[in-house]
N, C-alpha and C positions, 0 to 999 in steps of 0.2 A: 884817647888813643884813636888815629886814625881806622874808620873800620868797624867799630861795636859803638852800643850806644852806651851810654851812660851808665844805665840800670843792670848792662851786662858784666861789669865788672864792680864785685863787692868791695874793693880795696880802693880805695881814693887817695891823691897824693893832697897832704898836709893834714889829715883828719888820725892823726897818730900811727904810731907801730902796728904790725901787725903780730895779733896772737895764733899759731895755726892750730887749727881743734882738731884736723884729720890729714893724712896725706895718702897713697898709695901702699904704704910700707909701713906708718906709724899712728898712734894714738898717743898723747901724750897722758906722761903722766897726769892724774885728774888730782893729785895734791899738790902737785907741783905747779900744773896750771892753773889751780886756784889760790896758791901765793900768789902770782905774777898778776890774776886779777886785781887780787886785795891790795897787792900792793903796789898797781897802777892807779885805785881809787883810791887811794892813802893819800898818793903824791899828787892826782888831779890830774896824770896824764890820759887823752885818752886814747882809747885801746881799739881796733878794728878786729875782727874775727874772719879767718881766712881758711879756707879747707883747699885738696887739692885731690881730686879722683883719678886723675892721670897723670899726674905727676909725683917725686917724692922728693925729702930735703935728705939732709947728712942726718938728720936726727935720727931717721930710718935704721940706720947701721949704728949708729950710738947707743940706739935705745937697747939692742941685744945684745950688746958688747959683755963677755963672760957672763955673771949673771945677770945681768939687765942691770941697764943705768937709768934714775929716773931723765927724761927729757925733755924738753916744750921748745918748741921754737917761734922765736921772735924776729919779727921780721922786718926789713924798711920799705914801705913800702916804693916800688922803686919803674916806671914804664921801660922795656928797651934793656932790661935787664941781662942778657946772654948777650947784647952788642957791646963795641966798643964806646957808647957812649950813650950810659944808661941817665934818667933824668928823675932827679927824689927832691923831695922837699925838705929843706936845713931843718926845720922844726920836726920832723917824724925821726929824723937822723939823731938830733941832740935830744929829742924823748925815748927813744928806742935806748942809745946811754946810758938816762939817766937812770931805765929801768932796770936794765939789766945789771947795771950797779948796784943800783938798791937791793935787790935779789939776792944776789951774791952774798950783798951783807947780812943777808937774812939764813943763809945757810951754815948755821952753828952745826955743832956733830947731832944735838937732839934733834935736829928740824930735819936734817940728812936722813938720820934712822926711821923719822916718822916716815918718811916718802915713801917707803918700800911697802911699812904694812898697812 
């Protein structure tokens, strides 16, 4: 991105999804994010780690929703993102998918129950 260097921004496009581990508002679940670990080295996609001190996602408001929902948010990573013409990379897009499908499928009612305690 025009502007910073390299090193200033930890997210790179094509180097996979992003997992967020902190935002302004949220901490994600830490079983729930450690499925989405496991089960992005399952599948061989890989995974970027992203935090955010001044800013926050939707997960923020999800995660206290009644009595808490567990959350983790995954992310594409994506330059120009609040413009009309934001620019990602097709493979971070079709891994960020395939994970979050696979996940999904991993949430049976026992895997659900565990998240909480």
């Amino acid at each position: 991105m025009p502007g910073i260097e390299p090193e200033e921004s930890g997210i790179k496009l094509g180097k996979g999804p992003s997992l967020l581990v902190y935002d302004a508002r949220m901490i994600p679940n830490l079983k729930l994010r450690d499925l989405a670990i496991e089960t992005a080295q399952q599948l061989g996609i890989p995974l970027q780690f992203s935090a955010m001190e001044g800013g926050a996602t939707d997960g923020g408001m999800i995660h206290i929703h009644a009595e808490g929902v567990p959350a983790v948010v995954i992310g594409v990573p994506t330059r120009h993102i609040h413009s009309h013409a934001g620019i990602m990379h097709r493979d971070d897009y079709d891994n960020a998918l395939k994970l979050v499908v696979a996940l999904i499928k991993k949430l049976d009612q026992a895997t659900v129950r565990g998240l909480a305690g």
